[in-house]
N, CA and C atoms as a LAMMPS dump frame, in Angstrom:
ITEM: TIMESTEP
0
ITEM: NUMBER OF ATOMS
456
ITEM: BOX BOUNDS ff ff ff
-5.0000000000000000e+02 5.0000000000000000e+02
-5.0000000000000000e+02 5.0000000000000000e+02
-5.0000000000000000e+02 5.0000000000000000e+02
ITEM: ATOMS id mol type element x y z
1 1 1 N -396.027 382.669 -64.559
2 1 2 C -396.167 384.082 -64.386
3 1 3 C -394.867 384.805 -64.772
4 2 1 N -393.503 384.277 -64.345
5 2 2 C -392.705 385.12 -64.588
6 2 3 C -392.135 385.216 -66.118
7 3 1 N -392.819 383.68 -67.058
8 3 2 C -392.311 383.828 -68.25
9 3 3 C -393.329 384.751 -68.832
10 4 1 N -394.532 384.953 -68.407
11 4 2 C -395.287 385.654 -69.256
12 4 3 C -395.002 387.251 -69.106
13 5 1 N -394.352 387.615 -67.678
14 5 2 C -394.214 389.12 -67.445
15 5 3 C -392.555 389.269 -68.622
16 6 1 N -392.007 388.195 -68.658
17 6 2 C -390.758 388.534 -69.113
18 6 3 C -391.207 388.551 -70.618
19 7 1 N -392.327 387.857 -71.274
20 7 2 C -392.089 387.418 -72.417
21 7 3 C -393.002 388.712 -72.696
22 8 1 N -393.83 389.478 -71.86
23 8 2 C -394.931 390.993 -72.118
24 8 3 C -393.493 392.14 -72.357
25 9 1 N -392.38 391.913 -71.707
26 9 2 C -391.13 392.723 -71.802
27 9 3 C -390.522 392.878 -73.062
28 10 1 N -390.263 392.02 -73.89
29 10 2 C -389.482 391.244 -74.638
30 10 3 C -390.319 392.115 -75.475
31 11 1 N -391.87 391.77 -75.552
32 11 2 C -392.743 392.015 -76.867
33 11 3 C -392.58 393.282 -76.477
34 12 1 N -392.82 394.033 -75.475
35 12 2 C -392.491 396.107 -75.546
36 12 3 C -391.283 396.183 -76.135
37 13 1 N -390.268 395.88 -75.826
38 13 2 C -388.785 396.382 -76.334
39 13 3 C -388.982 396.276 -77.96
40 14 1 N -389.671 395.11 -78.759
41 14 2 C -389.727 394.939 -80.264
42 14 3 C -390.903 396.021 -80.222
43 15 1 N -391.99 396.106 -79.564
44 15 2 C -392.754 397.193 -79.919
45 15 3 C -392.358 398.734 -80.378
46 16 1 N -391.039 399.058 -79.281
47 16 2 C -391.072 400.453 -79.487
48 16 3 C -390.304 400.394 -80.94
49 17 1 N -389.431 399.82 -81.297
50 17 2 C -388.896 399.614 -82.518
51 17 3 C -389.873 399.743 -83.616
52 18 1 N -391.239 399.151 -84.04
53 18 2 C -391.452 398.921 -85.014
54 18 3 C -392.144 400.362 -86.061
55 19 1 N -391.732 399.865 -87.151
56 19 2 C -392.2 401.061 -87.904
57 19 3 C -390.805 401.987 -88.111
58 20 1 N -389.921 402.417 -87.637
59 20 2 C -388.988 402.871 -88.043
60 20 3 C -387.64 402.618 -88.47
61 21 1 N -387.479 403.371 -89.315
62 21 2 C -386.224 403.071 -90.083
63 21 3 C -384.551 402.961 -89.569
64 22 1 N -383.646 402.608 -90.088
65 22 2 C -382.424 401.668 -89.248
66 22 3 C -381.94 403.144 -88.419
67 23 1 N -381.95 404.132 -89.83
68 23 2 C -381.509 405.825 -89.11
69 23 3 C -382.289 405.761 -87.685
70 24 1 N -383.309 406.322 -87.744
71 24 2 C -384.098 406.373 -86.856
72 24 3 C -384.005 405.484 -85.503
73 25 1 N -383.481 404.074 -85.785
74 25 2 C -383.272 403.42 -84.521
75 25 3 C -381.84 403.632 -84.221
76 26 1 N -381.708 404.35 -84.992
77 26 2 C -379.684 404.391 -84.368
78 26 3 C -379.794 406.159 -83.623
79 27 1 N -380.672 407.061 -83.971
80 27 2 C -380.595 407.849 -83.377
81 27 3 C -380.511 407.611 -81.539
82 28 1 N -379.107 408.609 -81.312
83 28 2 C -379.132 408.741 -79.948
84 28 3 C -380.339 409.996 -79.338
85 29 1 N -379.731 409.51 -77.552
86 29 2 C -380.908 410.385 -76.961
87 29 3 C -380.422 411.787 -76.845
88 30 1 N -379.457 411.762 -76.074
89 30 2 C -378.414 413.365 -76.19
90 30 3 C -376.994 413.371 -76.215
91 31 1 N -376.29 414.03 -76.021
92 31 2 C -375.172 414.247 -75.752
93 31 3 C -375.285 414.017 -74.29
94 32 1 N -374.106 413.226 -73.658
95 32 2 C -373.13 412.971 -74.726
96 32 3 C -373.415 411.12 -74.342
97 33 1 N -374.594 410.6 -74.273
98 33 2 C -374.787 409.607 -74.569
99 33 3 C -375.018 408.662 -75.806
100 34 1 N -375.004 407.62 -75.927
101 34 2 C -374.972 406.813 -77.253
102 34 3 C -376.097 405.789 -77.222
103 35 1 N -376.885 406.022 -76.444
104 35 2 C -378.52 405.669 -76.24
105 35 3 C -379.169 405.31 -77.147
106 36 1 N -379.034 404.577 -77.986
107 36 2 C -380.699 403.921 -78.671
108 36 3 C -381.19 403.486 -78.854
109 37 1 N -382.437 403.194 -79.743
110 37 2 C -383.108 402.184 -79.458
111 37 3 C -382.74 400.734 -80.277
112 38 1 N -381.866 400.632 -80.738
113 38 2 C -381.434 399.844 -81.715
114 38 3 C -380.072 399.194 -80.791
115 39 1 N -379.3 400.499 -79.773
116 39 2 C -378.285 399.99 -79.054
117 39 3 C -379.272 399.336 -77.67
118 40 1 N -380.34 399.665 -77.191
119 40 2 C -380.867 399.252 -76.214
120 40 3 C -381.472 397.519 -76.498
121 41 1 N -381.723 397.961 -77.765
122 41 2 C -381.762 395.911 -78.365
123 41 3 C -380.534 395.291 -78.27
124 42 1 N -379.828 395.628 -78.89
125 42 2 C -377.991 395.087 -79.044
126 42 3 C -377.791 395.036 -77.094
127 43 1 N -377.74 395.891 -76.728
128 43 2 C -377.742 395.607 -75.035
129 43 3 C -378.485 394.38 -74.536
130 44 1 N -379.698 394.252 -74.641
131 44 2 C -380.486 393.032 -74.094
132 44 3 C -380.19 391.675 -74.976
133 45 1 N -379.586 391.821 -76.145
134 45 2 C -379.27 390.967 -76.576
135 45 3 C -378.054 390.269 -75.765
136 46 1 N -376.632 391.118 -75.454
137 46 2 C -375.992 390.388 -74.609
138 46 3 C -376.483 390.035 -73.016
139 47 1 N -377.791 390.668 -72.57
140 47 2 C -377.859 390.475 -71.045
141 47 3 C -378.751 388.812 -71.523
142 48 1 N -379.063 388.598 -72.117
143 48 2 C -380.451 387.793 -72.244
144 48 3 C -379.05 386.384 -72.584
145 49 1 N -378.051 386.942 -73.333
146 49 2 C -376.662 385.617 -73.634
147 49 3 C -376.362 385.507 -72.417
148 50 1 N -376.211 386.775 -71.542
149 50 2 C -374.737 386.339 -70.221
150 50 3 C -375.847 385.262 -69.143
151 51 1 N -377.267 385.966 -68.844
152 51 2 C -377.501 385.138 -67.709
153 51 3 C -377.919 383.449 -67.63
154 52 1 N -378.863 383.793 -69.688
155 52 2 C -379.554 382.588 -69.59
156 52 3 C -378.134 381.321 -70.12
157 53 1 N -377.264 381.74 -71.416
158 53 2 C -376.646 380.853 -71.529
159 53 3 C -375.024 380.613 -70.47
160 54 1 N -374.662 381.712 -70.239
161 54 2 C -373.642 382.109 -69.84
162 54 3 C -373.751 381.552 -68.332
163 55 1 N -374.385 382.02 -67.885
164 55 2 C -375.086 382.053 -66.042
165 55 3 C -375.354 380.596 -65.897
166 56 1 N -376.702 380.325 -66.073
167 56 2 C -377.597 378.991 -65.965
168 56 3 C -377.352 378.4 -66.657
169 57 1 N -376.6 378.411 -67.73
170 57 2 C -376.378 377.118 -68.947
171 57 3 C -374.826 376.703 -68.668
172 58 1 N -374.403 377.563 -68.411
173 58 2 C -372.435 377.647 -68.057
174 58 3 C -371.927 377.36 -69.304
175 59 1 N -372.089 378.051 -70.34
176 59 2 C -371.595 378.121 -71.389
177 59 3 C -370.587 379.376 -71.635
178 60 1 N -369.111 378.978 -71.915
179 60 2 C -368.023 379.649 -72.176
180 60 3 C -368.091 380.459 -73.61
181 61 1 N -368.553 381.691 -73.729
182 61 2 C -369.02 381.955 -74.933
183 61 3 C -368.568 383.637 -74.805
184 62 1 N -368.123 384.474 -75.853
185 62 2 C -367.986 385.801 -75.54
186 62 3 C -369.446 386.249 -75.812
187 63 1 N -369.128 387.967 -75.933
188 63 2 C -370.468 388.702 -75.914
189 63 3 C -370.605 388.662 -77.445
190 64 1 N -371.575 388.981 -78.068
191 64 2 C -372.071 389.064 -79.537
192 64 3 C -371.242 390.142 -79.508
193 65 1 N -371.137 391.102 -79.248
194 65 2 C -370.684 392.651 -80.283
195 65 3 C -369.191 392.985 -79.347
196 66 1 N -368.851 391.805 -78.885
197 66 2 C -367.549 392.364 -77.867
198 66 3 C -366.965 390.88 -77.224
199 67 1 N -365.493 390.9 -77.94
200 67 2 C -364.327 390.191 -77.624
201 67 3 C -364.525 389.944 -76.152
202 68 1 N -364.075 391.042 -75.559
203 68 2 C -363.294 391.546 -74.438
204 68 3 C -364.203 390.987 -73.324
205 69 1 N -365.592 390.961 -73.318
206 69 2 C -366.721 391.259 -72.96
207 69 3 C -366.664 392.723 -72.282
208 70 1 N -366.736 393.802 -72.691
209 70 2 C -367.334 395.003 -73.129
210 70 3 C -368.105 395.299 -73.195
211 71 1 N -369.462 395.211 -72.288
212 71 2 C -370.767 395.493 -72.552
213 71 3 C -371.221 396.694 -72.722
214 72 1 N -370.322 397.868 -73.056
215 72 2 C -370.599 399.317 -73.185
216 72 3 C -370.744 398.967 -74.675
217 73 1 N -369.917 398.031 -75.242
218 73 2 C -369.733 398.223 -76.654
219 73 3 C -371.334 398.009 -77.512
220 74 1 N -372.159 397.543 -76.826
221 74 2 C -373.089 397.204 -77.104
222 74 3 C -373.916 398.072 -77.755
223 75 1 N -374.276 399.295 -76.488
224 75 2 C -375.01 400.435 -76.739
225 75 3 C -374.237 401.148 -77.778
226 76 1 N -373.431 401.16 -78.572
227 76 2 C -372.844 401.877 -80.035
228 76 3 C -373.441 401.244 -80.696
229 77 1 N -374.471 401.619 -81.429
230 77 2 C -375.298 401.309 -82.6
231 77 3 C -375.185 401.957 -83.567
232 78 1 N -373.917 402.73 -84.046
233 78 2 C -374.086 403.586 -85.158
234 78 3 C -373.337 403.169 -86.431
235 79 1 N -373.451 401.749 -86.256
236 79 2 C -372.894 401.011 -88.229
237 79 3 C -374.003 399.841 -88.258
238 80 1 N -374.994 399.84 -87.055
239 80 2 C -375.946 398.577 -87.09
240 80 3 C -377.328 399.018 -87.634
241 81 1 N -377.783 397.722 -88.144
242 81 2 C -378.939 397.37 -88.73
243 81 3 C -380.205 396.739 -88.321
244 82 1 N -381.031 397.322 -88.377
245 82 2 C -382.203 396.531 -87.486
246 82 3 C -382.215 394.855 -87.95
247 83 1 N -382.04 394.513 -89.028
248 83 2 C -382.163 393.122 -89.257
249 83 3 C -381.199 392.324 -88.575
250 84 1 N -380.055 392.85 -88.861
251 84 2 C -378.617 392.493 -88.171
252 84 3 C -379.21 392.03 -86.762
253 85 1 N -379.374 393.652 -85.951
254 85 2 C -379.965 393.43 -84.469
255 85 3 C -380.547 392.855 -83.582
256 86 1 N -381.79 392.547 -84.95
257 86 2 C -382.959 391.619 -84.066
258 86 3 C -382.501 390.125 -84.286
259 87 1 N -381.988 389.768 -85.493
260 87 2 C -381.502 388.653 -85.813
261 87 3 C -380.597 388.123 -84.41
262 88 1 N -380.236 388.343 -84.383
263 88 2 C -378.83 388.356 -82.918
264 88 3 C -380.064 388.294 -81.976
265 89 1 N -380.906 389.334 -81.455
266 89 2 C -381.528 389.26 -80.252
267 89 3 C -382.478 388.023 -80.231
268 90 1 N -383.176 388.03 -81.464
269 90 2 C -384.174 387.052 -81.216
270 90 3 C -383.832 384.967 -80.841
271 91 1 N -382.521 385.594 -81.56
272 91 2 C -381.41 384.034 -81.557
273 91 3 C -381.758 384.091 -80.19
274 92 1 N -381.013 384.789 -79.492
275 92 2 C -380.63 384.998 -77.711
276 92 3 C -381.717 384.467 -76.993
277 93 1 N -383.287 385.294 -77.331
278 93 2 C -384.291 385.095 -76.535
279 93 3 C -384.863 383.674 -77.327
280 94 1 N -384.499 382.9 -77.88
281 94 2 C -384.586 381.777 -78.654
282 94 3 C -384.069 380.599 -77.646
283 95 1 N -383.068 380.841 -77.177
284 95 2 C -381.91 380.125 -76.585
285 95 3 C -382.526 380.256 -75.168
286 96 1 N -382.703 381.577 -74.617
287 96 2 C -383.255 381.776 -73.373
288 96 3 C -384.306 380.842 -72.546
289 97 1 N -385.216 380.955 -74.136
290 97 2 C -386.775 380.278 -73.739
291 97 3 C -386.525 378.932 -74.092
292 98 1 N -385.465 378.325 -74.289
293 98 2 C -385.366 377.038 -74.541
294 98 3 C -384.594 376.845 -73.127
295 99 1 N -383.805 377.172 -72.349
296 99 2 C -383.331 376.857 -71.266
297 99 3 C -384.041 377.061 -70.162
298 100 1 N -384.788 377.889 -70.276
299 100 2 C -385.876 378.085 -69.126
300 100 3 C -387.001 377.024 -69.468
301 101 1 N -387.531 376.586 -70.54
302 101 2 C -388.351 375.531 -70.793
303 101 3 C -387.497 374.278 -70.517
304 102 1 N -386.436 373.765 -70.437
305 102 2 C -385.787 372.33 -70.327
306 102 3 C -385.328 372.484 -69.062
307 103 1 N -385.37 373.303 -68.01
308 103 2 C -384.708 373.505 -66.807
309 103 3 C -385.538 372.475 -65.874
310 104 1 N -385.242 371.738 -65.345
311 104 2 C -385.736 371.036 -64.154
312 104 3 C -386.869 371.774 -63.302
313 105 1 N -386.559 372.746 -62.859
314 105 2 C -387.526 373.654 -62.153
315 105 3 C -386.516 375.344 -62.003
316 106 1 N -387.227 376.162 -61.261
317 106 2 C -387.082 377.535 -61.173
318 106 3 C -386.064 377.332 -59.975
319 107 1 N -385.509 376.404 -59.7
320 107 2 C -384.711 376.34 -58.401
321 107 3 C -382.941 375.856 -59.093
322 108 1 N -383.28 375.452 -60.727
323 108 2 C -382.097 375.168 -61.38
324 108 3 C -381.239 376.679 -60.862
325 109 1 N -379.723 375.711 -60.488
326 109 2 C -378.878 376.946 -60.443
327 109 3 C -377.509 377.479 -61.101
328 110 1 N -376.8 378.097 -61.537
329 110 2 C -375.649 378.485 -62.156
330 110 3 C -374.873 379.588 -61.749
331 111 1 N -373.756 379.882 -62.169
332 111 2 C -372.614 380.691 -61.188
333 111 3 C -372.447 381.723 -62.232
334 112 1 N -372.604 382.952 -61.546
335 112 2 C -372.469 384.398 -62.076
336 112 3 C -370.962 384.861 -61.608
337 113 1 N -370.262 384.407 -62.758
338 113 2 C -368.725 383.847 -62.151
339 113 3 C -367.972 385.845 -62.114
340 114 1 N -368.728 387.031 -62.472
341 114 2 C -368.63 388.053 -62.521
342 114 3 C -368.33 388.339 -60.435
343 115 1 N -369.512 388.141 -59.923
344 115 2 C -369.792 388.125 -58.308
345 115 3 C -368.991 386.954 -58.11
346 116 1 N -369.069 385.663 -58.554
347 116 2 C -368.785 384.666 -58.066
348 116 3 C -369.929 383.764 -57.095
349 117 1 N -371.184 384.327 -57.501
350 117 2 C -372.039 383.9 -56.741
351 117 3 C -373.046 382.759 -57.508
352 118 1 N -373.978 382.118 -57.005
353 118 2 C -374.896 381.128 -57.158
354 118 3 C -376.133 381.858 -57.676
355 119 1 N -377.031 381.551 -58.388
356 119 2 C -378.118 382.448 -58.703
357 119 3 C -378.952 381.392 -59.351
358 120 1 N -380.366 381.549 -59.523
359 120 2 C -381.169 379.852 -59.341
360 120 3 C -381.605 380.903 -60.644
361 121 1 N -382.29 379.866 -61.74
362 121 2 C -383.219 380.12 -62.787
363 121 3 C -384.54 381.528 -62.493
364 122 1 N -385.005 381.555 -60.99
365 122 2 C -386.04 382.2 -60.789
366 122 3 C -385.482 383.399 -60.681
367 123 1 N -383.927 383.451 -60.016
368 123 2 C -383.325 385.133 -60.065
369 123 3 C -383.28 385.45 -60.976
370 124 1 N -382.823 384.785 -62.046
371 124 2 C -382.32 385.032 -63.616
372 124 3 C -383.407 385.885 -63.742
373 125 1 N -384.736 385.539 -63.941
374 125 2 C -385.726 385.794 -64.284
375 125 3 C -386.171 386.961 -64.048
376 126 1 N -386.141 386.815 -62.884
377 126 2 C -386.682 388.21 -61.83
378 126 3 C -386.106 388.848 -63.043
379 127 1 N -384.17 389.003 -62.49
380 127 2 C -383.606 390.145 -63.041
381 127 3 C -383.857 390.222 -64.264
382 128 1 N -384.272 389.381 -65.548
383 128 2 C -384.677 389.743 -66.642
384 128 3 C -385.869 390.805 -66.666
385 129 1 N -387.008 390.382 -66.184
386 129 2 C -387.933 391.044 -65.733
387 129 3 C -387.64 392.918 -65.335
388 130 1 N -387.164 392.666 -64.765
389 130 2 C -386.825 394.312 -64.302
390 130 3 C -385.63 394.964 -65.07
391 131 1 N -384.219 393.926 -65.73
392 131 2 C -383.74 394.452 -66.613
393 131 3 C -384.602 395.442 -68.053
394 132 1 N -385.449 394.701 -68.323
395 132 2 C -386.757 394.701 -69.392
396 132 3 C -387.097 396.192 -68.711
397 133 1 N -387.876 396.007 -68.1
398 133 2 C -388.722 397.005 -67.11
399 133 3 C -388.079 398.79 -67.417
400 134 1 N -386.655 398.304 -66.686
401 134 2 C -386.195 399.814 -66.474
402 134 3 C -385.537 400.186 -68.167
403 135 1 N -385.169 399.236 -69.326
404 135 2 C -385.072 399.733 -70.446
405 135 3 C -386.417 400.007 -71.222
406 136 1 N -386.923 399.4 -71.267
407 136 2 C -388.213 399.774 -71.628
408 136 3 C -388.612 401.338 -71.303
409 137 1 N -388.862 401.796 -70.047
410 137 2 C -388.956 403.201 -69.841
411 137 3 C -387.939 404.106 -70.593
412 138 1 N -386.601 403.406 -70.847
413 138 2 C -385.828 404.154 -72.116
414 138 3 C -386.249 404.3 -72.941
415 139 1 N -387.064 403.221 -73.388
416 139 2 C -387.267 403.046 -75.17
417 139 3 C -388.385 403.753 -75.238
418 140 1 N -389.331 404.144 -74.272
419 140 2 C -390.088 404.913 -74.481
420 140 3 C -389.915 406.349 -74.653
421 141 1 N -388.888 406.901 -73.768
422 141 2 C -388.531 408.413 -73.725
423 141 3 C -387.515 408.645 -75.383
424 142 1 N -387.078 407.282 -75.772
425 142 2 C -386.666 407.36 -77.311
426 142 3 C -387.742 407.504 -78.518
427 143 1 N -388.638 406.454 -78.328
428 143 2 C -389.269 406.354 -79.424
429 143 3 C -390.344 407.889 -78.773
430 144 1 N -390.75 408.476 -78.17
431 144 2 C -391.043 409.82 -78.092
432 144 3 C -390.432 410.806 -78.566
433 145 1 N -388.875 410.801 -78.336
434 145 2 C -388.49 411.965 -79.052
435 145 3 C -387.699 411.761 -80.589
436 146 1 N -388.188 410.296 -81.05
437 146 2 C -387.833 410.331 -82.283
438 146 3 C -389.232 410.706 -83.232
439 147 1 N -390.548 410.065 -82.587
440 147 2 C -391.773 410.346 -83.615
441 147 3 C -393.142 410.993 -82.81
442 148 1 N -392.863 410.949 -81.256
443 148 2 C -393.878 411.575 -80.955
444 148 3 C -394.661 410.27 -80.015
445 149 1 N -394.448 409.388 -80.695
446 149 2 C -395.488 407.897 -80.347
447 149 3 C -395.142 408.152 -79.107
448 150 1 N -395.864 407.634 -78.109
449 150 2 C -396.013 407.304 -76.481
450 150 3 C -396.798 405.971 -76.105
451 151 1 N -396.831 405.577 -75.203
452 151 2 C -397.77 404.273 -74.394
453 151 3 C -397.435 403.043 -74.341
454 152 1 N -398.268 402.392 -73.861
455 152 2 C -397.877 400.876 -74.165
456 152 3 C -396.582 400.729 -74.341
């Protein structure tokens, strides 16, 4: 259940994207934010690296679009490319669904060395789940005021 609510997430976020052009996904939402839907991919691309490989895998790795780990740097989408973008994201959720498929069970655990805390495969999840969730309602109020489209 929770890979299928995460993996119904995954497919909205590529949904609101499709059909428009790199301009168009780099458009922000307003001032003086840097909101889009192209930076809201580049964003889930590093959350989907930090928990599944980073977290539960304990892999020493920086962020894709940031040294420092900088996760603001993410949402600046204005020299990126949708191919670029998804290429990177889909790697991530590639990697994701391979660690959640080889995991022992939903009780596998890894250190969110940010808190310093313990967090089992099934939190990961959750929080993917609702990470998804509350961007998604972004990408919708984007891809609305870039073409009008709404739903699903």
């Amino acid at each position: 259940m929770l890979r299928s609510f995460l993996d119904f997430h995954r497919a909205t976020l590529a949904m609101k994207a499709e059909g428009l052009t790199d301009e168009e996904l780099r458009r922000t939402s307003m001032p003086p934010s840097a909101l889009s839907l192209l930076g809201l991919v580049r964003h889930m691309c590093e959350v989907e690296r930090t928990w599944f490989r980073m977290v539960i895998n304990g892999e020493r790795l920086p962020l894709v679009w940031s040294d420092s780990m900088d996760y603001q740097r993410a949402y600046d989408a204005s020299g990126a490319t949708r191919s670029e973008v998804f290429a990177a994201w889909e790697a991530e959720v590639g990697h994701s669904r391979r660690i959640e498929r080889e995991a022992a069970s939903l009780d596998v655990t890894g250190v969110n060395r940010k808190w310093d805390e313990e967090v089992s495969l099934r939190h990961v999840m959750l929080h993917m789940i609702h990470e998804y969730a509350r961007h998604n309602g972004h990408a919708d109020l984007l891809r609305e005021g870039i073409d009008g489209t709404v739903g699903a």
